[in-house]
C-alpha positions as CSV (number, residue, x, y, z in Angstrom):
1,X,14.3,-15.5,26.3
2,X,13.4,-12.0,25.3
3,X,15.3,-10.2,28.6
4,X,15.5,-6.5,27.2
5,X,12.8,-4.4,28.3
6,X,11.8,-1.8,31.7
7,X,7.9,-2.8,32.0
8,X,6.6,-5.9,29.6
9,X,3.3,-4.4,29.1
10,X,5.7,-1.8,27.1
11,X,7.9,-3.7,25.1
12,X,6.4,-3.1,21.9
13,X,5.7,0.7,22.1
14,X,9.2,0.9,23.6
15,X,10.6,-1.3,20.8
16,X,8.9,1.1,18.4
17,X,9.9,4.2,19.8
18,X,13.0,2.9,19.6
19,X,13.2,1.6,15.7
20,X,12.1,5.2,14.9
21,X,14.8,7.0,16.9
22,X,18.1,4.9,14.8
23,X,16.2,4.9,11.4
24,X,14.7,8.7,11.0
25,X,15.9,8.6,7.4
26,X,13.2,6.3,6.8
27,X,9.9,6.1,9.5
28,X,8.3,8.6,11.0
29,X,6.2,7.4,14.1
30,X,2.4,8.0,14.1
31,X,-0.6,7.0,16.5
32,X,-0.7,3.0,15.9
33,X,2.8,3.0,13.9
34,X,5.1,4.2,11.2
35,X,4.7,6.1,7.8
36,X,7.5,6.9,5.3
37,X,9.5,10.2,7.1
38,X,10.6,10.9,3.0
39,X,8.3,12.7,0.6
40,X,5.9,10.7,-1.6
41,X,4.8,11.3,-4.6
42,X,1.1,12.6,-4.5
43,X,-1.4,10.8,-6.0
44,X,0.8,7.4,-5.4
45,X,-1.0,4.6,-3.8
46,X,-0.2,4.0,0.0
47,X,0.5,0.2,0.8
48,X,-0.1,0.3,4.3
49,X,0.9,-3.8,5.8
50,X,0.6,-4.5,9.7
51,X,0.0,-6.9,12.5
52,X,1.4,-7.6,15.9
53,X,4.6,-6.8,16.7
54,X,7.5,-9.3,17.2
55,X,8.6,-10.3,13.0
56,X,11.0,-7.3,12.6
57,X,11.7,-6.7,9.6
58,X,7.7,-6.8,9.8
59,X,6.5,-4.9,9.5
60,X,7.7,-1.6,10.6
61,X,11.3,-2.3,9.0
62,X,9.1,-2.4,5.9
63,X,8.2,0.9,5.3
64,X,10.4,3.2,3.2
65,X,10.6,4.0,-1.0
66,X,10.3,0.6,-3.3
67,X,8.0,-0.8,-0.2
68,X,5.0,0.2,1.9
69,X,3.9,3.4,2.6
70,X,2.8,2.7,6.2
71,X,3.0,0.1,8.9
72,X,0.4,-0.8,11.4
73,X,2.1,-2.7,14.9
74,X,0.1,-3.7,17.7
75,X,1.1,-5.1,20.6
76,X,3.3,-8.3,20.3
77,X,1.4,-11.2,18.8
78,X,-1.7,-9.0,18.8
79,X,-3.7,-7.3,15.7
80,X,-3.8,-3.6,15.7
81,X,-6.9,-2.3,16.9
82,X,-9.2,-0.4,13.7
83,X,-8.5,2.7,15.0
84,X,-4.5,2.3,14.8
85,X,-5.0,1.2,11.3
86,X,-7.4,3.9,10.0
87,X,-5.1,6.3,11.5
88,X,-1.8,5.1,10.1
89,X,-3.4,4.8,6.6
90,X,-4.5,8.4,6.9
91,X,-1.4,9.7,7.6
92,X,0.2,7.2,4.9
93,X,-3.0,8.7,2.3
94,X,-1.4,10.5,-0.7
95,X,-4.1,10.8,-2.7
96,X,-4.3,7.7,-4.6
97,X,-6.0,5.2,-2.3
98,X,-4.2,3.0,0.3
99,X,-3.6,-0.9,-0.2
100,X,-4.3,-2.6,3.1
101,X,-2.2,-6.1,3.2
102,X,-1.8,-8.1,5.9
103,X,-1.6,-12.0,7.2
104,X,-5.0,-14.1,6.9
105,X,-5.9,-13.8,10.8
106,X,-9.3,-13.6,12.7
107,X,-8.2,-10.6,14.5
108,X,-6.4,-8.4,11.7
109,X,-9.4,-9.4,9.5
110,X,-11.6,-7.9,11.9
111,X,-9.8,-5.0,12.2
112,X,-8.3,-3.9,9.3
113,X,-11.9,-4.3,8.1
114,X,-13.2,-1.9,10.4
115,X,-10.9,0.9,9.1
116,X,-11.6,-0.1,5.6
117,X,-14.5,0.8,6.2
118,X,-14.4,3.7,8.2
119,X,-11.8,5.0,5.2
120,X,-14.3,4.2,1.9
121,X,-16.8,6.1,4.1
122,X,-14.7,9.3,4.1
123,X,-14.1,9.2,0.5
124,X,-10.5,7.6,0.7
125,X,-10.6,4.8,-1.2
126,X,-9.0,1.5,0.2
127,X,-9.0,-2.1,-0.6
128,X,-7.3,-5.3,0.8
129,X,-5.2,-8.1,-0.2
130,X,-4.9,-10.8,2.4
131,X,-2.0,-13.2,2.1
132,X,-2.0,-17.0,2.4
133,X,0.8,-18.4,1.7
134,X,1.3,-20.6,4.2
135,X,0.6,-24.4,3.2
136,X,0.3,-26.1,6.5
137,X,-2.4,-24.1,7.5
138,X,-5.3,-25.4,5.1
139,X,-5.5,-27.8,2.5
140,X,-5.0,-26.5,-1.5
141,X,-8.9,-26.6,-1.9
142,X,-9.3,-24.4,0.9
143,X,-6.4,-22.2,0.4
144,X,-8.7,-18.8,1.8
145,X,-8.5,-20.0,5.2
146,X,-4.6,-20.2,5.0
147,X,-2.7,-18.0,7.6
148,X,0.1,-15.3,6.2
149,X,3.7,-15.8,6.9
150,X,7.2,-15.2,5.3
151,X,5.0,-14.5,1.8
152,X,4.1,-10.8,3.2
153,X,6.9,-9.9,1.8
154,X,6.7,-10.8,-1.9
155,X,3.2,-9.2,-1.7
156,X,4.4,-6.4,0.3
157,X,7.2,-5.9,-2.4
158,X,5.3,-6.5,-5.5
159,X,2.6,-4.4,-4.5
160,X,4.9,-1.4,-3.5
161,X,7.0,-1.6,-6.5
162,X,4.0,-1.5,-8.5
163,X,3.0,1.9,-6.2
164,X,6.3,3.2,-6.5
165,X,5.9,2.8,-10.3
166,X,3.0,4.8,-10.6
167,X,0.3,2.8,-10.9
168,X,-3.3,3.0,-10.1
169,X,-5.2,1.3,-6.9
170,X,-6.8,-1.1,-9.5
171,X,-3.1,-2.3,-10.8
172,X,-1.7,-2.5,-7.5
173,X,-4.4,-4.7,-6.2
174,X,-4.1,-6.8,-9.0
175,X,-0.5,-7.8,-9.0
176,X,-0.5,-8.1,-5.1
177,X,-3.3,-10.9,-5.7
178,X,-1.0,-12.1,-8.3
179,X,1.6,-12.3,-6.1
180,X,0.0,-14.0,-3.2
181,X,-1.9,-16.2,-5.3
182,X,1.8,-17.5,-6.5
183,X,3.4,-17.8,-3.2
184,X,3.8,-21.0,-0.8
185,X,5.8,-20.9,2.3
186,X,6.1,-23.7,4.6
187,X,8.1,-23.4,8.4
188,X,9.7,-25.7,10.8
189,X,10.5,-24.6,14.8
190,X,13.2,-26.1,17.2
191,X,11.8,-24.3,20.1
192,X,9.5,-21.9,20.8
193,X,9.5,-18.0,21.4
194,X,9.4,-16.3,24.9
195,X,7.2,-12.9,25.0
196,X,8.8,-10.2,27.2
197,X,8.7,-10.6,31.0
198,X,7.7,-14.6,30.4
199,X,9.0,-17.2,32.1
200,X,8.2,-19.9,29.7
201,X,8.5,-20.0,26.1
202,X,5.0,-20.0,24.8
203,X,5.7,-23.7,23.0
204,X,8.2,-26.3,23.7
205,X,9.6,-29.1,20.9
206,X,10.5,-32.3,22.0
207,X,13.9,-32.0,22.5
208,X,15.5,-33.8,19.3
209,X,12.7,-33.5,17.2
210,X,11.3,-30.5,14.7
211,X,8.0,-29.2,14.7
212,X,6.7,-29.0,10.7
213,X,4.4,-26.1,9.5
214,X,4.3,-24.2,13.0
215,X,2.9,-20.6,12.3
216,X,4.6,-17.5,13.3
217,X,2.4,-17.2,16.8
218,X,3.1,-21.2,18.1
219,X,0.2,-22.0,16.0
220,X,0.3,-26.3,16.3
221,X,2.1,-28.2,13.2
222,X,0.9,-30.4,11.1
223,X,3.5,-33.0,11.9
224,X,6.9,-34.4,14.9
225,X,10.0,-35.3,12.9
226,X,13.3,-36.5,14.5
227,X,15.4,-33.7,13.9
228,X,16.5,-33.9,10.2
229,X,20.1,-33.2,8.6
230,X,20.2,-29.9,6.5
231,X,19.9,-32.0,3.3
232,X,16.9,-33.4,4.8
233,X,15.1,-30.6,6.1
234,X,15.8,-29.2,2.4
235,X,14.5,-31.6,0.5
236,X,11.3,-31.8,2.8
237,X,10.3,-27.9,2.4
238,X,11.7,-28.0,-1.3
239,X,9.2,-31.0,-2.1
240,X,6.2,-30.3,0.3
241,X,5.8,-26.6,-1.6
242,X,6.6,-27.8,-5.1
243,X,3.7,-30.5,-4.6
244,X,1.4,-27.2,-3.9
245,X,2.6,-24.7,-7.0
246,X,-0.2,-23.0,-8.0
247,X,-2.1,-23.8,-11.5
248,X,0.4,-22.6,-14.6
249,X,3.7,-22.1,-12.6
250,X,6.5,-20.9,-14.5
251,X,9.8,-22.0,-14.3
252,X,11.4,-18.8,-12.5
253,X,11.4,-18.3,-8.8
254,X,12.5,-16.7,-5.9
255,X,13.2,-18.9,-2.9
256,X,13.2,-17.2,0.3
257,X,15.0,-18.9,3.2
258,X,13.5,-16.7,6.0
259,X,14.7,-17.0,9.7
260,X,12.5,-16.7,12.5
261,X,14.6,-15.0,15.2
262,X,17.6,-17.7,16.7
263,X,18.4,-19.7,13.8
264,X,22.1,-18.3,13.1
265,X,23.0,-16.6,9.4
266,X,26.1,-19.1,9.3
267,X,23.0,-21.9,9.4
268,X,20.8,-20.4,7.1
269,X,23.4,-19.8,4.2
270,X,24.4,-23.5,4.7
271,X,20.8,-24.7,4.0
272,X,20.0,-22.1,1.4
273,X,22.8,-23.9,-0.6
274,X,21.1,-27.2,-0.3
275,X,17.7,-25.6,-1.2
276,X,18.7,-24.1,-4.2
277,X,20.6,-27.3,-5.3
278,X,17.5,-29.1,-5.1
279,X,15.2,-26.1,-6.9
280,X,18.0,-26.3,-10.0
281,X,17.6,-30.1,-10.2
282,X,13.4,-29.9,-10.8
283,X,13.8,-27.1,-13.6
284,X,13.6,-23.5,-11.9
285,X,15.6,-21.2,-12.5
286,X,16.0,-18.8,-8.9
287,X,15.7,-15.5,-9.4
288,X,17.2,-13.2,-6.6
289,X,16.8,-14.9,-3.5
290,X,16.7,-13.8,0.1
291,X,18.3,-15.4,2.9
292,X,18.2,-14.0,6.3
293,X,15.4,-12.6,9.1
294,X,12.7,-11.2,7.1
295,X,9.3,-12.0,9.2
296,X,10.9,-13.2,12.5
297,X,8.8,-14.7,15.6
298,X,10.9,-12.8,18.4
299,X,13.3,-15.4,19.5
300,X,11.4,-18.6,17.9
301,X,14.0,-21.1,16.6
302,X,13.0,-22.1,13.6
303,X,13.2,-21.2,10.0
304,X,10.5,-21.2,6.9
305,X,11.3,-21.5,3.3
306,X,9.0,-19.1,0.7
307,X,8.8,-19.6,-2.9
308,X,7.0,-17.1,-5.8
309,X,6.7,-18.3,-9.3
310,X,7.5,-15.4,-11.1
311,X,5.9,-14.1,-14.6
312,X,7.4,-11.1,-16.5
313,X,5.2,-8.6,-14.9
314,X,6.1,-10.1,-11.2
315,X,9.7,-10.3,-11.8
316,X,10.2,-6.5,-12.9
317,X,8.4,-5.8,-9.5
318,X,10.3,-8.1,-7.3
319,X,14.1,-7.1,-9.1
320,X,12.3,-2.7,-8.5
321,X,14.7,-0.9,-6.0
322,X,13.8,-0.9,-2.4
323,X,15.0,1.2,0.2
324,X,13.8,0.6,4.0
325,X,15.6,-0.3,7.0
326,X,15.5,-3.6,7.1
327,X,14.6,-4.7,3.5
328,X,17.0,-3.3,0.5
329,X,17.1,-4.0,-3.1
330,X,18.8,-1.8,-5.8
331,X,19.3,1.9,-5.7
332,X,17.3,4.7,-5.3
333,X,18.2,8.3,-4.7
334,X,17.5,10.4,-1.5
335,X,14.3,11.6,-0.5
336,X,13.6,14.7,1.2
337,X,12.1,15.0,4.2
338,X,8.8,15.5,5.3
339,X,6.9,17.6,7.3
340,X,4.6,15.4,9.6
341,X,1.0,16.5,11.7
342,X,1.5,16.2,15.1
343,X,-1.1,14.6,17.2
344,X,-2.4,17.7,18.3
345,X,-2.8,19.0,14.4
346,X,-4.1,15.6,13.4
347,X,-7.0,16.0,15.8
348,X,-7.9,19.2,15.3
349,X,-8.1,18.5,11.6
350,X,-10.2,15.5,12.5
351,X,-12.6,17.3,14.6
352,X,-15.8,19.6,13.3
353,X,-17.1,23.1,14.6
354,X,-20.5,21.8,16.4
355,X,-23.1,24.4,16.8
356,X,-24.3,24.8,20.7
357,X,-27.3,22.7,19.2
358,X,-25.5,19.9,17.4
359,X,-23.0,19.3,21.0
360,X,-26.5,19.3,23.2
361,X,-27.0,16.0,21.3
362,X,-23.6,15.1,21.5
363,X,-24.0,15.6,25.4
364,X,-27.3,13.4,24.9
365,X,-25.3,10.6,22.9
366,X,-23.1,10.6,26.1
367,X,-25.3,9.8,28.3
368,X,-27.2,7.5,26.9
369,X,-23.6,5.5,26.4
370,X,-23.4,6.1,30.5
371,X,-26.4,3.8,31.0
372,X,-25.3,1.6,29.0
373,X,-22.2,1.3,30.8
374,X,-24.1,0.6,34.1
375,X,-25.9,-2.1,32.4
376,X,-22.8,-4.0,31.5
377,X,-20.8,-3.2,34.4
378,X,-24.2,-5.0,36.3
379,X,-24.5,-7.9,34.4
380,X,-20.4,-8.5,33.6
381,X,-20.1,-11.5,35.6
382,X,-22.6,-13.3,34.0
383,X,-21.8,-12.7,30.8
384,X,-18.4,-13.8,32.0
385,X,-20.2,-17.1,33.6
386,X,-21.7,-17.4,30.0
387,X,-18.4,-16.9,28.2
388,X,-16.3,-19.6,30.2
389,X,-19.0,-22.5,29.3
390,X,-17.3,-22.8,25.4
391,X,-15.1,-19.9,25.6
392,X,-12.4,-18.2,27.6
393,X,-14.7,-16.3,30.3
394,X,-13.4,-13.0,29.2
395,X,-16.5,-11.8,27.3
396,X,-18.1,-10.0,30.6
397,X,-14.1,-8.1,31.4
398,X,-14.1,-7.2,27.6
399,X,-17.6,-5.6,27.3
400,X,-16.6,-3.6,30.6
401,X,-13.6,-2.5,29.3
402,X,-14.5,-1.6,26.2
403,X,-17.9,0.2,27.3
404,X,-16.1,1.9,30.4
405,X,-13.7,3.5,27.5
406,X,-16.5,4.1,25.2
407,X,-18.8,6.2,27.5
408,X,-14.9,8.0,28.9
409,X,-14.0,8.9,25.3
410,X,-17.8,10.0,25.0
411,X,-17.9,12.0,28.0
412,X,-14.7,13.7,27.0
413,X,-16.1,14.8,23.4
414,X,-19.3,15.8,24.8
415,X,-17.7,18.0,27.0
416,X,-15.7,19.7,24.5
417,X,-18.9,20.4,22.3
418,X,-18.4,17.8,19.7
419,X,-21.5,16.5,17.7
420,X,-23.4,13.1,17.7
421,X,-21.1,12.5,15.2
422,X,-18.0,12.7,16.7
423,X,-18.9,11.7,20.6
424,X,-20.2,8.3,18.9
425,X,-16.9,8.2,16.7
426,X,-14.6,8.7,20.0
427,X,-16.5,6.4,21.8
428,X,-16.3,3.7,18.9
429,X,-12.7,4.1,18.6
430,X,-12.0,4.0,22.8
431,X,-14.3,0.9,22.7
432,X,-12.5,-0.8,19.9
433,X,-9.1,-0.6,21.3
434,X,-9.7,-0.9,25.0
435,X,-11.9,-4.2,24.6
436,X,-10.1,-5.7,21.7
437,X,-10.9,-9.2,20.3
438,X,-14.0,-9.3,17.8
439,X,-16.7,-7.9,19.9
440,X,-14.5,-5.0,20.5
441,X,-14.2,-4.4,16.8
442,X,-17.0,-5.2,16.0
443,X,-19.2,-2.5,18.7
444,X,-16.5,-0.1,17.6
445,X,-17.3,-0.4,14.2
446,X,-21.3,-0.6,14.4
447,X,-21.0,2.8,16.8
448,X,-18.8,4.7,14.2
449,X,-20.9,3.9,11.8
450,X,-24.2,5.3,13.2
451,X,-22.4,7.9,14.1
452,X,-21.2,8.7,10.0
453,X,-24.5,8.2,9.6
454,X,-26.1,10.9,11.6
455,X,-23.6,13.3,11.6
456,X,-23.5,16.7,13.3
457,X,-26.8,18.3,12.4
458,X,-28.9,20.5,14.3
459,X,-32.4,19.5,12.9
460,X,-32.8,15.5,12.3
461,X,-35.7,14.2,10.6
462,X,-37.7,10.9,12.3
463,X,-36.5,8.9,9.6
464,X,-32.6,9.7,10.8
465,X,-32.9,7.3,13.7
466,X,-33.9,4.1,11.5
467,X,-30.9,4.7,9.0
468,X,-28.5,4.6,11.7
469,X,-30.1,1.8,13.4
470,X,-29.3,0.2,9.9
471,X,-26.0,1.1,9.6
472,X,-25.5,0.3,12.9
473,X,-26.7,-3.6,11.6
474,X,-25.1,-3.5,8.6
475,X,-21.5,-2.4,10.1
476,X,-21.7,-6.0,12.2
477,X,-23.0,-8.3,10.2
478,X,-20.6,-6.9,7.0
479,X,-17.5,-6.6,9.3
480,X,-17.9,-10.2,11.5
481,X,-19.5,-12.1,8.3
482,X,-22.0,-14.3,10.6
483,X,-25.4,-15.0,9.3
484,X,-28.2,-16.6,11.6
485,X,-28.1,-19.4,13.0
486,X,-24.2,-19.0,13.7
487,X,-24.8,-18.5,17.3
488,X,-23.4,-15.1,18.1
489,X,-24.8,-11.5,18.7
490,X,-26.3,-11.6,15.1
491,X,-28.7,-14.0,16.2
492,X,-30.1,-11.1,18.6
493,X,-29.0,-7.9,16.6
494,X,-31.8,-8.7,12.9
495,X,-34.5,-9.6,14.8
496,X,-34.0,-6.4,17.2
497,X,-33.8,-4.2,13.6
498,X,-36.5,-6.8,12.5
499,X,-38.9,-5.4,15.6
500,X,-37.8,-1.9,15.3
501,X,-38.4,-1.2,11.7
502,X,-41.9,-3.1,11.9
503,X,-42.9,-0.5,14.8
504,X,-41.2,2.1,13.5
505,X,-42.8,1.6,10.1
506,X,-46.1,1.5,11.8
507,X,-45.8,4.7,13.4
508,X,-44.7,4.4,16.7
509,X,-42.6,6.8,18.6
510,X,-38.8,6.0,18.1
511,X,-38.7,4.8,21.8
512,X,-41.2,2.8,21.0
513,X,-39.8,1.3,18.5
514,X,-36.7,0.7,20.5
515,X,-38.6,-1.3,23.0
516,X,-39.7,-3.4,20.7
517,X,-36.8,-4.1,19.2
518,X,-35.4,-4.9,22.7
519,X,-38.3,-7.1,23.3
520,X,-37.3,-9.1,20.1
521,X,-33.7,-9.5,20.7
522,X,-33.9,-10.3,24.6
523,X,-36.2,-13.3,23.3
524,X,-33.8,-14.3,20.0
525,X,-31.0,-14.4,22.5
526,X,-32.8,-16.7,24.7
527,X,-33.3,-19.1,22.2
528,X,-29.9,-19.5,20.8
529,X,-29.6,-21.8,23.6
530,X,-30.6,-24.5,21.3
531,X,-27.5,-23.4,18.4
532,X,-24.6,-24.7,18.1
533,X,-21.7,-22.2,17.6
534,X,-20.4,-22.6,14.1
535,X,-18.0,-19.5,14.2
536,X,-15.4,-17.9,16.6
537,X,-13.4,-20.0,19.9
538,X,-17.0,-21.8,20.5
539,X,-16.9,-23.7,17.4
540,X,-14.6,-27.0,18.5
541,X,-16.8,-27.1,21.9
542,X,-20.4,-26.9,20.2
543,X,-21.7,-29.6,22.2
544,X,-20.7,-28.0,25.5
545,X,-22.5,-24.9,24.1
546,X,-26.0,-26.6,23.7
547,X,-28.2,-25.0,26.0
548,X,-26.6,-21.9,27.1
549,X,-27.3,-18.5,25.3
550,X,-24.8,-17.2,23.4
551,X,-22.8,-14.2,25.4
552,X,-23.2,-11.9,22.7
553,X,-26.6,-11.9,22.3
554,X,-27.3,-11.7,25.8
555,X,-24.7,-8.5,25.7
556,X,-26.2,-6.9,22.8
557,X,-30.2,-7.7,24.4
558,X,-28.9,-6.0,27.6
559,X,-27.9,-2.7,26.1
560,X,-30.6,-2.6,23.9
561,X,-32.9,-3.3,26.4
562,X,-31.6,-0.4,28.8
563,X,-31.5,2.5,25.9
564,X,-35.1,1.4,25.3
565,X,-35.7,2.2,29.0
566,X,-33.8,5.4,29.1
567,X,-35.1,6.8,26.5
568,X,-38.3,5.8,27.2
569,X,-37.8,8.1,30.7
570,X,-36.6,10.9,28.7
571,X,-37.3,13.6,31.3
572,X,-34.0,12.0,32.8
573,X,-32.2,12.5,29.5
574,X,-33.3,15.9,28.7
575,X,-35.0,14.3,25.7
576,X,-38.3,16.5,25.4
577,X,-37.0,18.3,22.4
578,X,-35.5,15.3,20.9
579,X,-36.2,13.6,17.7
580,X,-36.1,10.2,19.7
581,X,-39.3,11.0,21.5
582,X,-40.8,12.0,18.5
583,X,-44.2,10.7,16.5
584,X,-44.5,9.8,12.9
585,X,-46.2,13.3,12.2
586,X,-43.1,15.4,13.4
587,X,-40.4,15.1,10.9
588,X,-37.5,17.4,11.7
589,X,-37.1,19.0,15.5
590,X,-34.4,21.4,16.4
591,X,-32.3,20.4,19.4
């Protein structure tokens, strides 16, 4: 059991804190992780990798010359929220673009995603390499929807070598695809992991058997075996990945026998022999392998084996010098120190200089988020009621949290005098990593971007309002990926920008056009009764679905519905000088 810790709600920031403390010479902690405390180079691309926290050396023992530039750690077993991640990569940021590379999960996809594109917006250019190595996750033909694992770290390395090196963003995203696109892990457990303050590990194994292809989280295996000898367990993982080499393997590669947390060194080394017995005997050569805890499960036992097929390009970046603390290769001389923004400097670079006229709409933006708080908090148990019917029933708690810390974080920057800009930016962010999960990321995202998109002028022009509704739209539906008919808020959110642009385009009153767009979306959520769910936790309980709206929808056709009613009163809102009140005819108004 994991038995170390003061509160368990605090075990990872704790853990964290503490990494940082006995490894100064090489992380530097920042708001949602670590960055490099050595100088880089500038103009060098930042690899920034992440996830939950609970693999040390992943991913925070990562991060140091030869490897990434930045690590992202949420809480244990749980993605980083977007806002952790766009911050980390800023600070990581040396001017060449950042590499985002993490495991193929729902949550980090969402995420990550969300600060990628928070990031391109400010003119720091990012991309992302997701890694799916493992093979028991999806068949070959379907090897996109595989999960990450031990193979973070051959992209990880490649693709910070290649940074290191001096390469450009375009270079370093093409070899980490290389690399992932040659790497195959497979794992097997002997008993679960315990998360801090548990009293029951989170999986069991029948005792004298082994669980094949577990993931990293307790993720179910494809297979029960009667607990194997070592030569058996070899030849199963040795012959299972080399079934699955990719298309024109070569015959070079580096074997990885990666222990996930209570599997003993002694144990390791003992099978690693075997392994590499059997990897001599088909034709490879193996090219410095690894053999230790490398992406660990906190104290699963258990064990995964990793292989990259190397080409000449590859193997220069895998054999590059490394230097972090818990991943070294090589030699590389000393870095100097530096100098590090702390969170008070970070935010007052972040912030803008809002004019008394550009905060009286970010005091407007505030209070418009207020009644929409009150509309969720009204309607949170039935959304909850909704939730629970093909779900988990924590749809209703999640919109309250995450609208309670939206409309806090709005309150706050209102009050300070920020702009529409950055009240709807604070609030995104608060709402993003207080509610978590997707719709958390997702309302995060689609606030942040309306509020790049309006920005902190003093004048808007009518025409402002429908480009933000837009990007509003455009941030969900790029960000989640679900198209119509997938039953989820998307099913409500185009046909509410459908209604809205229609009126709008007619002429009517921004309000105006907001009703009608409520209108629209309180009906399309109605109607996905009759959907199946085809995406998210839903999916394997469609049939229970059938006839019940879809939660998000309903969410999204509630808060639309109430800013179309506040704004519509907009005496209570102090609206009569603002653009949202105004006609076609009246194209810029002062605040």
């Amino acid at each position: 059991m994991t038995q170390i810790f003061d509160n368990p709600a605090d075990f990872a920031e704790d853990a964290l804190d503490g990494l940082v403390a006995a490894n100064r010479r090489y992380v530097a902690r920042v708001d949602g992780g670590v960055v490099r405390s050595t100088e880089v180079p500038a103009g060098q691309v930042a690899v920034v990798v992440g996830g939950g926290s609970g693999h040390y050396p992943a991913f925070a023992g990562l991060v140091g010359p030869g490897l990434a530039a930045g690590a992202v750690c949420g809480n244990i077993f749980t993605s980083p929220s977007g806002g952790q991640v766009y911050r980390v990569a800023k600070a990581a940021n040396a001017g060449g673009g950042v590499l985002l590379s993490y495991g193929n999960y729902a949550g980090d996809v969402i995420h990550f995603g969300e600060a990628q594109q928070r990031l391109n917006a400010e003119g720091i250019e990012t991309r992302t390499v997701l890694v799916t190595d493992d093979i028991a996750s999806a068949p070959l033909d379907q090897i996109a929807q595989r999960r990450g694992i031990a193979g973070d770290l051959t992209v990880f390395k490649i693709a910070g070598a290649a940074a290191e090196a001096g390469l450009d963003l375009d270079a370093v995203e093409r070899l980490a695809v290389r690399a992932n696109h040659c790497t195959r892990s497979l794992g097997a457990a002997f008993d679960g992991c315990t998360l801090p303050g548990a009293a029951e590990p989170l999986f069991q194994v029948p005792a004298g058997q082994m669980s094949l292809g577990l993931g990293i989280h307790g993720e179910p295996g494809i297979s029960d075996h009667p607990m194997p000898t070592a030569s058996e367990l070899a030849e199963m993982l040795v012959s299972r990945l080399l079934e699955d080499k990719p298309d024109n393997a070569g015959d070079r590669v580096v074997a990885i026998l990666n222990g996930l947390g209570r599997v003993k060194y002694e144990e390791l080394f003992l099978l690693y022999g075997k392994i590499e017995k059997l990897l001599t005997a088909a034709g490879l050569t193996v090219v410095e392998p690894e053999c230790g805890e490398l992406v660990t499960s906190l104290d699963m036992s258990g064990l995964s084996l990793t292989l990259l097929w190397l080409d000449d390009e590859l193997e220069r970046f895998w054999a590059a010098p490394a230097d972090t603390a818990g991943f070294r290769k090589g030699n590389l001389a000393p870095r100097a120190r530096r100098q590090l923004a702390g969170p008070a400097e970070a935010a007052a670079a972040e912030g803008e200089d809002a004019t008394a006229a550009a905060s009286g709409l970010g005091r407007l933006a505030a209070e418009v988020l207020a009644h929409v708080q009150d509309a969720v908090v009204e309607h949170e148990a039935e959304l909850g009621r909704l939730d629970a019917i093909a779900g988990d029933g924590d749809h209703g708690r999640g919109m309250r949290r995450g609208v309670e810390a939206a409309a806090a974080a709005a309150r706050e920057a209102a009050a300070a005098g920020a702009s529409v800009q950055r009240v709807l930016t604070a609030a995104g962010e608060a709402w993003s990593e207080r509610a978590g999960g997707t719709s958390g990321a997702l309302w995060g995202s689609a606030l942040q971007a309306a509020g790049r998109t309006l920005g902190n002028k003093t004048i808007y022009a009518r025409g402002d309002a429908a480009v933000a509704v837009t990007a509003f739209t455009d941030a969900i539906t790029a960000l989640g990926k679900a198209v119509p008919g997938d039953k989820t808020m998307v099913d409500a959110l185009l046909p509410f920008r459908g209604a809205f642009q229609s009126a709008f385009n007619g002429g009517a009153p921004v309000a105006a056009a907001l009703a009608a767009g409520a209108a629209a979306a309180q009906e399309a959520a109605k109607a996905t009764a009759s959907l199946r769910p085809r995406k998210g936790r839903a999916r394997p309980l469609a049939e229970k679905s059938l006839g019940h709206p879809d939660p998000g929808a309903v969410s999204l056709s509630l808060i639309a519905a109430r800013m179309a009613d506040c704004l519509t009163v907009g005496q209570d809102l102090s609206l009569s000088e603002s653009p949202l009140a105004t006609s076609a005819s009246e194209e810029g108004v002062p605040a």
